[in-house]
C-alpha positions in Angstrom: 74.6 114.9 98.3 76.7 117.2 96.6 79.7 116.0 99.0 79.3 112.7 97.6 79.4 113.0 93.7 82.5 115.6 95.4 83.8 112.5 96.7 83.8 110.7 93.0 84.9 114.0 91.2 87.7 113.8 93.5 89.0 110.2 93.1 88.6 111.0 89.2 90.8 114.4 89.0 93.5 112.7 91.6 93.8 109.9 89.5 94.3 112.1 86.5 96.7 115.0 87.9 98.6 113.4 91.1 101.5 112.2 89.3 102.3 115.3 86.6 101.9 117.5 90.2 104.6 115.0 92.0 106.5 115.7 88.7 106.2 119.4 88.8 107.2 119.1 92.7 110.4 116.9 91.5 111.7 119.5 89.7 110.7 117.2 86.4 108.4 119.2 85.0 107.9 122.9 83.9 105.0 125.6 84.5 105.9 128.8 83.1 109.5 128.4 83.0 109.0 127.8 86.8 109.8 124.0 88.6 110.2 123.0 92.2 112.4 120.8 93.9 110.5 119.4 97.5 110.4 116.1 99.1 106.6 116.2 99.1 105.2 112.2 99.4 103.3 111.4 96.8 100.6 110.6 99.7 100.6 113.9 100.6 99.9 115.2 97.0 97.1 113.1 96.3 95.3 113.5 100.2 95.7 117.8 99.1 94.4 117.6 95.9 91.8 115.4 97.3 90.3 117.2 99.8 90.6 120.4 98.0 88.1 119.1 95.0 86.5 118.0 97.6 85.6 121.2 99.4 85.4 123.4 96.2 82.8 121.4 94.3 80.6 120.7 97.7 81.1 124.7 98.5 79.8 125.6 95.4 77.1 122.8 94.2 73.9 123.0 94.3 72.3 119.8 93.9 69.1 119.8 95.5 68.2 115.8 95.8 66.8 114.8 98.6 65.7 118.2 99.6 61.8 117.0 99.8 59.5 117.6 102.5 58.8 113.7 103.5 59.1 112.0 106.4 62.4 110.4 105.1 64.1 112.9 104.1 65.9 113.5 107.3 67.2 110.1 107.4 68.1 110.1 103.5 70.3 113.2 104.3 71.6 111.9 107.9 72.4 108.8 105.7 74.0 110.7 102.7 76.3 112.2 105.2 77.4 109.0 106.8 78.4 107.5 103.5 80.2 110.8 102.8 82.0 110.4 105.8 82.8 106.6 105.1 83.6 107.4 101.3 86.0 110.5 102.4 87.6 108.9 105.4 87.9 104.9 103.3 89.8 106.9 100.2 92.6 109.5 102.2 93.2 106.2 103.8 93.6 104.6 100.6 96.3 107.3 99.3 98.5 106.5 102.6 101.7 104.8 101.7 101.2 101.0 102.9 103.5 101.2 106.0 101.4 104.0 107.5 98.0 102.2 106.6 99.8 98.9 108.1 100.6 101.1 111.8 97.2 103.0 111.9 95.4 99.0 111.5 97.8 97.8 114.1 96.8 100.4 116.6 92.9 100.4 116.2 90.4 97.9 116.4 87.8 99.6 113.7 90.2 101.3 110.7 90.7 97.9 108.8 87.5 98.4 107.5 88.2 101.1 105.6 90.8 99.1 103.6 88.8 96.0 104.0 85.6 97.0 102.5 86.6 99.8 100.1 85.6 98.7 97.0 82.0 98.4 99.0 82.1 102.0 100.6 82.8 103.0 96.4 79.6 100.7 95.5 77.2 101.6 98.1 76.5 105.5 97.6 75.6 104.8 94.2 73.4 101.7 94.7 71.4 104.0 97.1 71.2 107.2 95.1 69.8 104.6 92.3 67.0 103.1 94.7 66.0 105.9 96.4 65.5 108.2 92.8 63.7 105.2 91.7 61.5 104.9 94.7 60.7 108.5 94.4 59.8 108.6 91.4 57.6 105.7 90.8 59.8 103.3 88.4 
């Protein structure tokens, strides 16, 4: 679970800090009188920042929902995982350029729906956390 809302707290900070960190790489911005001039992708910026909120926050949370000793709890956390998976796989797809995302489809018969169906993969895992909570709790 805590790999999920990772997921989400991910997608927010890279939308908020991937372009003053191309910047900085430019050369167009300062930090502490120090800049840097790379030909880091912008792809590459946001997949690295990604995965590393990613990691930190599910290292270092400790949310403890469906940890319960029912019958389906094993299958709510084998199916917390998958749509971790989907979620984390469907959004460093997302930050490829186009061309790359265009000759990774081409050569695969099952990556389209990752691009297909995003905005589903984004919908689902909180549409489940909602009726699962509310099925466990009675309302």
């Amino acid at each position: 679970m805590s790999a999920l809302l990772a997921c989400y707290m991910g997608m927010v900070i890279v939308s908020v800090w991937a372009e003053p960190i191309k910047q900085f790489f430019e050369g167009k911005k300062t930090l502490a009188n120090t800049w840097i001039q790379s030909d880091t992708s912008p792809a590459t910026i946001k997949i690295v920042l990604f995965l590393i909120i990613v990691s930190l926050v599910a290292a270092k949370a400790d949310i403890a929902l469906g940890r319960e000793r029912s019958l389906s709890a094993p299958i709510e956390t084998l199916f917390y995982s998958a749509i971790t998976a989907v979620l984390l796989a469907g959004t460093v797809f997302k930050y490829l350029p186009d061309a790359t995302q265009a000759q990774i489809i081409s050569q695969t018969n099952f990556v389209h729906f990752l691009k297909d169906y995003y905005t589903l993969f984004l919908i689902a895992p909180i549409v489940v956390i909602v009726v699962l909570s509310s099925r466990r709790r009675g309302y």
